[in-house]
Rosetta silent file (secondary structure, phi, psi, omega in degrees, C-alpha in Angstrom):
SEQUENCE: XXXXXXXXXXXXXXXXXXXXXXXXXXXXXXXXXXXXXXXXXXXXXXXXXXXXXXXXXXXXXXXXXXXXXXXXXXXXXXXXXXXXXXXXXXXXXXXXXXXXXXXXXXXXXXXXXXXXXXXXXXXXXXXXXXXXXXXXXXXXXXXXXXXXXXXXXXXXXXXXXXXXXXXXXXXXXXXXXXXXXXXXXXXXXXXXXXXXXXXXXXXXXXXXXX
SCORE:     score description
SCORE:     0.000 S_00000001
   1 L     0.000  158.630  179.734  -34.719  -12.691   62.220 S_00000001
   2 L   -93.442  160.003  170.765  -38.112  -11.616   61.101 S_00000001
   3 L   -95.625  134.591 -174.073  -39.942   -8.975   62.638 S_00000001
   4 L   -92.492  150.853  178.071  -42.673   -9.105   64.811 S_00000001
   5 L  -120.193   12.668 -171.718  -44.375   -5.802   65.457 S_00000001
   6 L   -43.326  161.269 -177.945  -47.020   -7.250   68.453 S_00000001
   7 H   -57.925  -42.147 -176.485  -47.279   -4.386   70.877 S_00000001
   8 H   -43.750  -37.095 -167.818  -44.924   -6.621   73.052 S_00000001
   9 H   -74.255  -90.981  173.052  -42.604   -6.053   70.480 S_00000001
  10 H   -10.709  -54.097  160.406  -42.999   -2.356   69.900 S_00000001
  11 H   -29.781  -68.934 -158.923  -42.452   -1.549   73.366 S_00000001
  12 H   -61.744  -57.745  155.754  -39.455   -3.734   73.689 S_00000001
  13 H   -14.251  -64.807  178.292  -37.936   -1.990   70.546 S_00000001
  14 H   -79.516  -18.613  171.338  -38.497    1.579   71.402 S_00000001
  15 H   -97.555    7.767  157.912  -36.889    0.663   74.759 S_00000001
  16 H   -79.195  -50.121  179.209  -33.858   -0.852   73.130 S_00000001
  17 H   -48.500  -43.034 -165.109  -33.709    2.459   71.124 S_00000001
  18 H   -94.379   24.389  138.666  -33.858    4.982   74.044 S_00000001
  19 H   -87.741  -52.034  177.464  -31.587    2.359   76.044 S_00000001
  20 H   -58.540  -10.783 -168.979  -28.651    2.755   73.749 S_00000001
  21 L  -100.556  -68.874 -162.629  -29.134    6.564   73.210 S_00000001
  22 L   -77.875  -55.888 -124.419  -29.601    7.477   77.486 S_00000001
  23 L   115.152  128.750  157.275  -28.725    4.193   79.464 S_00000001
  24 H   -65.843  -14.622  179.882  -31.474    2.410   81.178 S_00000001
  25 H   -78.371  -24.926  145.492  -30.810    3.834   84.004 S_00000001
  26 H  -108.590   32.393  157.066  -32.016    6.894   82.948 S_00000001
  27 L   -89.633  158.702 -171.728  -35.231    5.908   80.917 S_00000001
  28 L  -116.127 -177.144 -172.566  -38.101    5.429   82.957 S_00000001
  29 H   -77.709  -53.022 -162.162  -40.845    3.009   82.180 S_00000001
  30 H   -70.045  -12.569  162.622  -43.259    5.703   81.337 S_00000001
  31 H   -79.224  -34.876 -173.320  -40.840    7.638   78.657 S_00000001
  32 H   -59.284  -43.589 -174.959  -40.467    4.060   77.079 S_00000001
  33 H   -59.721  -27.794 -177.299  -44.557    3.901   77.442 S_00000001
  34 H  -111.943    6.873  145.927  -45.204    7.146   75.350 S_00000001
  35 H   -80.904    6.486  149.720  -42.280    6.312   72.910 S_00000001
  36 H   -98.702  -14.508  170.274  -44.303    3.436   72.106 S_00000001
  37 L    93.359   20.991 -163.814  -47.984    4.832   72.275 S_00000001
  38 L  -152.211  166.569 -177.369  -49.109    2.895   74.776 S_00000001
  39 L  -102.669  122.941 -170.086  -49.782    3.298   78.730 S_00000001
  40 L   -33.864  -17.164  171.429  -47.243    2.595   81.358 S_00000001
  41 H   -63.112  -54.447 -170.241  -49.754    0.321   82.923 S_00000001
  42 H   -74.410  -31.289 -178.974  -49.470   -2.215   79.705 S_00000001
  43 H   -56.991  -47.097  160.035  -45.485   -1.723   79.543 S_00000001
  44 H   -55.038  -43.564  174.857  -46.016   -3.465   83.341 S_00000001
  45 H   -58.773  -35.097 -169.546  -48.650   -5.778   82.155 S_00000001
  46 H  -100.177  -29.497 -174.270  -46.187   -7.420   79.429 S_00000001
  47 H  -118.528  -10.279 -178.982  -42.409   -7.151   81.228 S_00000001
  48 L    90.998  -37.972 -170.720  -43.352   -6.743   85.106 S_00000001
  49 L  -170.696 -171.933 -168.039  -41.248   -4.534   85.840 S_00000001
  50 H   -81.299  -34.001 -176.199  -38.135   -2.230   84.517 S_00000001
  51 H   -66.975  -40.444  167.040  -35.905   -4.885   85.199 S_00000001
  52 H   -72.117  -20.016  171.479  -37.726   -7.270   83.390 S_00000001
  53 H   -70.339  -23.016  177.090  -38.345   -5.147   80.691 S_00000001
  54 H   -64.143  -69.300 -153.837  -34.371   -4.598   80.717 S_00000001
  55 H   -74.968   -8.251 -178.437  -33.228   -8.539   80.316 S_00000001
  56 H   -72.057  -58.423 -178.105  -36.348   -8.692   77.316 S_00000001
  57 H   -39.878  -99.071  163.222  -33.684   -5.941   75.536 S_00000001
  58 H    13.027  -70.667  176.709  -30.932   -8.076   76.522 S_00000001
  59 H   -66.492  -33.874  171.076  -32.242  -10.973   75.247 S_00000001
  60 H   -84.777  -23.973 -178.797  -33.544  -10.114   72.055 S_00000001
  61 H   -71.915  -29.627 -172.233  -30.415   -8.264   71.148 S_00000001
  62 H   -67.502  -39.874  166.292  -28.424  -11.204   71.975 S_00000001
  63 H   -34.164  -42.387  167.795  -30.840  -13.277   69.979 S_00000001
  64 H   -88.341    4.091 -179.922  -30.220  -11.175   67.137 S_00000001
  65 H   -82.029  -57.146 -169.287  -26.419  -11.065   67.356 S_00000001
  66 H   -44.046  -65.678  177.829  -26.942  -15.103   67.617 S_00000001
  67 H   -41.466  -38.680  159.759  -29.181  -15.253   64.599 S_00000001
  68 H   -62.419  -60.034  156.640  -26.242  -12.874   62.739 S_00000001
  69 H   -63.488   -5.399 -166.202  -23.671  -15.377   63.510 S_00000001
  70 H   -88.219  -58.105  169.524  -25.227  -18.267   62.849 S_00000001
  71 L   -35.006  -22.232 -159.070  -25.962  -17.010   59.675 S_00000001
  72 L  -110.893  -11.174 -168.198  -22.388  -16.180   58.792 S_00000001
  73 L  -111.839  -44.904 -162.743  -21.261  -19.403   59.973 S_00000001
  74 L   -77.117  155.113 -171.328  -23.904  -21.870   58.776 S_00000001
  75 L   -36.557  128.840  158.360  -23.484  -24.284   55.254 S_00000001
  76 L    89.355  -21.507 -158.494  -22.979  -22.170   52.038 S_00000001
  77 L   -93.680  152.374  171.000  -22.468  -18.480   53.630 S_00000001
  78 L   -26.469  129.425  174.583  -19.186  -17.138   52.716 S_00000001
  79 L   -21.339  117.185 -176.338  -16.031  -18.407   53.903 S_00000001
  80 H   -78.460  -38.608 -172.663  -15.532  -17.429   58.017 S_00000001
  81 H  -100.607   12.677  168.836  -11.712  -17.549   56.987 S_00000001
  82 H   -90.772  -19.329 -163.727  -11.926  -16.011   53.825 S_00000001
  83 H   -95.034  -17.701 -163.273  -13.899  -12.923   55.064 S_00000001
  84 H   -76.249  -30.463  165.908  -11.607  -13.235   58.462 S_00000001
  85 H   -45.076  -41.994 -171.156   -8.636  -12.643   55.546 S_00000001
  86 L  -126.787   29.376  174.186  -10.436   -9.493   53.844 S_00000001
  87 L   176.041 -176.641  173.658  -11.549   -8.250   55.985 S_00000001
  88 L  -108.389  155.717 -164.855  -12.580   -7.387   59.401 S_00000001
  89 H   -62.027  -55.222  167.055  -15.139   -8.985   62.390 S_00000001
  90 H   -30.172  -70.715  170.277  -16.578   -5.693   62.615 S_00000001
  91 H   -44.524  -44.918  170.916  -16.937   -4.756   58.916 S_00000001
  92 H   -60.894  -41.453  172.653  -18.990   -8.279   58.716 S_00000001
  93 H   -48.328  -77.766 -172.423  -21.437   -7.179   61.700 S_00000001
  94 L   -40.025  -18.366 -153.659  -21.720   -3.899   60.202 S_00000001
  95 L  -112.964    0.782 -149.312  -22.809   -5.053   57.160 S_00000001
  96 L  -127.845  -31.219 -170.868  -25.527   -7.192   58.421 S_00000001
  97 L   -95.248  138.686  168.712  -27.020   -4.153   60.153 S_00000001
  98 L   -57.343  159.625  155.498  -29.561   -1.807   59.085 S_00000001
  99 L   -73.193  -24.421  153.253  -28.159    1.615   59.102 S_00000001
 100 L   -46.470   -1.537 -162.815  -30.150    2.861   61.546 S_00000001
 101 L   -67.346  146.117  171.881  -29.603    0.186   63.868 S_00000001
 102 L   -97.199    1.609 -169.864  -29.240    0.943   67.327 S_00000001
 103 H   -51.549  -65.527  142.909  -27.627   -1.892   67.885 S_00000001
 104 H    21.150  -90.917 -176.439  -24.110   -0.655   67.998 S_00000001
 105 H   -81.427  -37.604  167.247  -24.425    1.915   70.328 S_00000001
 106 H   -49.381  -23.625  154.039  -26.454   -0.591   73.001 S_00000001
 107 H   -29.063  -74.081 -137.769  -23.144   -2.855   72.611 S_00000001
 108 H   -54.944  -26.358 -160.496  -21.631   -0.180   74.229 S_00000001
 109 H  -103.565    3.277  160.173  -23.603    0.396   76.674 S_00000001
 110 H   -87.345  -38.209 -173.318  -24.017   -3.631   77.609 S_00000001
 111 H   -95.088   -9.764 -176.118  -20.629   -4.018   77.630 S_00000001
 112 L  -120.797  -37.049  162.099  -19.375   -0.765   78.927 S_00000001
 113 L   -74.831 -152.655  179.488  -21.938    0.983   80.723 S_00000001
 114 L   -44.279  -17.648 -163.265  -25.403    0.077   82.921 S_00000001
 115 L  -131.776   33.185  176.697  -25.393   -3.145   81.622 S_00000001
 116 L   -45.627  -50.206 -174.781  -21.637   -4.354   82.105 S_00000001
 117 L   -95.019   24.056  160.353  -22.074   -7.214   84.539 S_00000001
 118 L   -36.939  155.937 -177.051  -25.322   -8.638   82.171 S_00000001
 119 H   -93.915  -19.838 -150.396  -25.491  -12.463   81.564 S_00000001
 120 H  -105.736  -15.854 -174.007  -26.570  -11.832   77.593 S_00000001
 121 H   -77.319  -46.591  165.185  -23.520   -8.976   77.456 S_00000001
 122 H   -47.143  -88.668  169.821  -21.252  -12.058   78.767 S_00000001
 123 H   -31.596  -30.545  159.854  -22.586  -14.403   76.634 S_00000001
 124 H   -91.554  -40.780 -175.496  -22.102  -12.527   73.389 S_00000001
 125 H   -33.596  -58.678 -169.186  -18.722  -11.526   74.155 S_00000001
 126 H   -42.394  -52.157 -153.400  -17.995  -15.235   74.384 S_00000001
 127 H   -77.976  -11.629  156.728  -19.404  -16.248   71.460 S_00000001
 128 H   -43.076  -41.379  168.956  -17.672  -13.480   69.496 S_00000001
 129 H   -38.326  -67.618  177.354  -14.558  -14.839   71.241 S_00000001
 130 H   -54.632  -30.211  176.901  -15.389  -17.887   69.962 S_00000001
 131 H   -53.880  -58.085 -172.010  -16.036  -16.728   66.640 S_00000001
 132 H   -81.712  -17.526  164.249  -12.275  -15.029   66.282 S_00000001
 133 H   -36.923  -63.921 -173.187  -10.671  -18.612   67.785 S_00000001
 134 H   -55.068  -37.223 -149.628  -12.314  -20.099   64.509 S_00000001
 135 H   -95.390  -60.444 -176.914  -11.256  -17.549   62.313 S_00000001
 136 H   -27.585  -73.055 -168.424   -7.483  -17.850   63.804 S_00000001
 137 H   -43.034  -56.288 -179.785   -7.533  -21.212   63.616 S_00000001
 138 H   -92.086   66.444  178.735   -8.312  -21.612   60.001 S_00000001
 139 H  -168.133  -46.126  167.473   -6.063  -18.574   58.829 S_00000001
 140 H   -62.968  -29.680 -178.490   -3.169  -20.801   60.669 S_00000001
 141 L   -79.276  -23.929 -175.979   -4.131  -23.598   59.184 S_00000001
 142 L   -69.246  -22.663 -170.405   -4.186  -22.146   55.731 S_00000001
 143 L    87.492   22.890 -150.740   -0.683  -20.840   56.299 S_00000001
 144 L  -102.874   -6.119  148.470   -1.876  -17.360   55.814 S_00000001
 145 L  -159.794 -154.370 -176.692   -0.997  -16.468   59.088 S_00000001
 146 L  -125.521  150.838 -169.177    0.145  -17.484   62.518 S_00000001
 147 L   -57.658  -33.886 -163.600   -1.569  -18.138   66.055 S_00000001
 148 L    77.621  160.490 -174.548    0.868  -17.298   68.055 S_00000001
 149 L   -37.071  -32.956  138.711    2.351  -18.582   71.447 S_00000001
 150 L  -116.580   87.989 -144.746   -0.929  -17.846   72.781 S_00000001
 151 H   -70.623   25.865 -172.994   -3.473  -18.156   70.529 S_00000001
 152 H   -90.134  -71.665  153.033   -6.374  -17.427   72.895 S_00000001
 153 H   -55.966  -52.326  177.266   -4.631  -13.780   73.518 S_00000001
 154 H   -41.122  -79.063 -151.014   -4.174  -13.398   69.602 S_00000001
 155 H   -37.575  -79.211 -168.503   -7.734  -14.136   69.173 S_00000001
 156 H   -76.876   25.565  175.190   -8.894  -11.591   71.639 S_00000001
 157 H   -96.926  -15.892  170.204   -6.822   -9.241   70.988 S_00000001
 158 H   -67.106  -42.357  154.094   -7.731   -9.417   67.461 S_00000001
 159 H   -28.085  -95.794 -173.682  -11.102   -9.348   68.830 S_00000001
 160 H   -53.962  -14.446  171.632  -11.206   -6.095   70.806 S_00000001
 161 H   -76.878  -53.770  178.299   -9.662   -4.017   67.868 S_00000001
 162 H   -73.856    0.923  162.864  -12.266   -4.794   65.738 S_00000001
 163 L   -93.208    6.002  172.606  -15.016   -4.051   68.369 S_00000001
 164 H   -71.581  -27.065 -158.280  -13.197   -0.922   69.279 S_00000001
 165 H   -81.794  -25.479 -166.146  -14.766    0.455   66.096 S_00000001
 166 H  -102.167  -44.867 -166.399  -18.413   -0.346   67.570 S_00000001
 167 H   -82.901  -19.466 -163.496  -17.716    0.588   70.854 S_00000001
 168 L  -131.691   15.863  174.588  -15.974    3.942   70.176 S_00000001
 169 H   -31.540  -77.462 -157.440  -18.135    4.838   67.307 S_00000001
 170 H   -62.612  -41.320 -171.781  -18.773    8.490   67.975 S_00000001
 171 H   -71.898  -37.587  175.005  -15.358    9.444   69.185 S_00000001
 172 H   -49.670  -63.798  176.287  -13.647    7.928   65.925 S_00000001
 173 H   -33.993  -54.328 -174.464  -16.244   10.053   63.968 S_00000001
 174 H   -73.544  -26.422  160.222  -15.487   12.884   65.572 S_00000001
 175 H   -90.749  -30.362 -175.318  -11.432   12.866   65.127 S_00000001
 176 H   -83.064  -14.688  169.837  -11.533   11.293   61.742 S_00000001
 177 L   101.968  -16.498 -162.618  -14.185   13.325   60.300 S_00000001
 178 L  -149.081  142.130 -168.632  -15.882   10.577   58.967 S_00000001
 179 L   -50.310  122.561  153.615  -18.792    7.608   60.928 S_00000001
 180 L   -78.104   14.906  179.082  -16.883    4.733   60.768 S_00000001
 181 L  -121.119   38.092   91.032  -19.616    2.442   60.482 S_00000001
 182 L   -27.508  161.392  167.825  -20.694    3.909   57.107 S_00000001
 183 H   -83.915  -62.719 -179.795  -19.292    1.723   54.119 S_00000001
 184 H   -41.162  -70.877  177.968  -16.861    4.878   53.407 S_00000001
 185 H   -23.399  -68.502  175.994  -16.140    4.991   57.028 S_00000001
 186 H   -40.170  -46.526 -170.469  -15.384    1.154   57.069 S_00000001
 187 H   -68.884  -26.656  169.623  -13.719    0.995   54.374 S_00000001
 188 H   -98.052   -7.666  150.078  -11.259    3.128   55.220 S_00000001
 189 H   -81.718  -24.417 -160.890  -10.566    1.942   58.325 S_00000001
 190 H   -80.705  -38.867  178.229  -10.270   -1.699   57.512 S_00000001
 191 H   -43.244  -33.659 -162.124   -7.631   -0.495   54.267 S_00000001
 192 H  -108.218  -21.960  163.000   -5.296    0.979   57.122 S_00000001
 193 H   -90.389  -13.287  170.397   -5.935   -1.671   59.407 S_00000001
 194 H  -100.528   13.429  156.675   -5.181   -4.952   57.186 S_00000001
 195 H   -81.937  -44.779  168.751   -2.108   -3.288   56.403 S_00000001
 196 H   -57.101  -51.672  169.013   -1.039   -3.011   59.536 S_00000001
 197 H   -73.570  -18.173  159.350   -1.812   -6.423   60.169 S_00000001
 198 H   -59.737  -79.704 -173.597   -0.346   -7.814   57.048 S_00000001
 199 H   -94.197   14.239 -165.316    2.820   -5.597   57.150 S_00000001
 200 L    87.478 -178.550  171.459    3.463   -3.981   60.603 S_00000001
 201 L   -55.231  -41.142  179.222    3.547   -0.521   62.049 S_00000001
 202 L   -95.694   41.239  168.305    6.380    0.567   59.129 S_00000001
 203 L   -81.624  141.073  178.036    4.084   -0.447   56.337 S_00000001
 204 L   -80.509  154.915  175.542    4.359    1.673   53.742 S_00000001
 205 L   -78.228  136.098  168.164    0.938    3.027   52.216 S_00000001
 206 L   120.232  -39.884 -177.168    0.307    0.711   49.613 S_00000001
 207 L   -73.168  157.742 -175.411    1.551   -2.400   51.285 S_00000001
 208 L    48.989    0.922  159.643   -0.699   -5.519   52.825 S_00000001
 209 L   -22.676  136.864  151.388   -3.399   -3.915   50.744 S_00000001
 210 L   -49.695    0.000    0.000   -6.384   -6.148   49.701 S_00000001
């Protein structure tokens, strides 16, 4: 999406960043107000309140997750079941994202944290949901693999591994030694993980390879 920098914006930014780093529940309006340069009086003048200033986060990240799939989905972009083949949901996300993004780590903390029972935390799950249905679906149809008895459960289960990587960012980093949301990082998990899913748990290194 492009970016607007209006002060409305700016605010709303700096309080996605320092939501994804503390929680909202512990930023206050007035740390958000001097990590934006501006006076806690105008952060109330533009969102109302904390809470409203909360679902404006909410909303623009889901807007930009929306704007990311649609892109990924819409006429001409790269195959959704060729990339669902070579790759992982994650690894596509990731790749879409600045590195810097905080986006990531505010998943975590919409879907796992302060902002679990959100309507826009709900809503992306789904449409990610929906997102790995499609990708099933056309990977069955292709013959390249199979849905299974319940292809609903495939999907999210297919689903939650590759958002494990997003969700559990820091802790991966910290046993494997290396960010997995880097392009090294990625890369080397997705190598060990379409193996697995190609050849099983007793895959040999080398096997199901890209």
């Amino acid at each position: 999406m492009p970016e607007d920098r209006t002060t409305r914006a700016v605010i709303r930014d700096e309080a996605l960043r320092l939501f994804a780093a503390h929680g909202s529940d512990a930023v206050s309006l007035r740390q958000v107000a001097a990590a934006a340069r501006v006076s806690p009086g105008l952060v109330v003048h533009h969102f109302g309140s904390k809470e409203g200033l909360r679902e404006a986060v909410d909303q623009h990240v889901l807007d930009a997750f929306e704007a990311m799939l649609a892109e990924m989905t819409r006429e001409g972009a790269p195959d959704l079941f060729e990339m669902s083949a070579t790759g992982s949901l994650a690894e596509t996300i990731v790749a879409q994202l600045p590195p810097d993004s905080p986006g990531p780590a505010y998943l975590r903390r919409l879907w796992l944290g302060d902002g679990a029972a959100s309507a826009a935390g709900r809503r992306l799950f789904r449409r990610l949901f929906e997102l790995s249905k499609a990708a099933l679906a056309g990977l069955s149809q292709a013959g390249l693999t199979s849905a299974g008895a319940d292809p609903d459960v495939r999907a999210a289960f297919l689903m939650v591994n590759d958002l494990a990587v997003l969700l559990l960012r820091d802790y991966l980093a910290d046993i494997l030694g290396t960010d997995p949301l880097t392009s090294e990082g990625m890369a080397r998990w997705t190598r060990e993980v379409m193996t697995i899913y190609a050849a099983g748990l007793q895959a040999q290194p080398g096997e199901g390879e890209r």
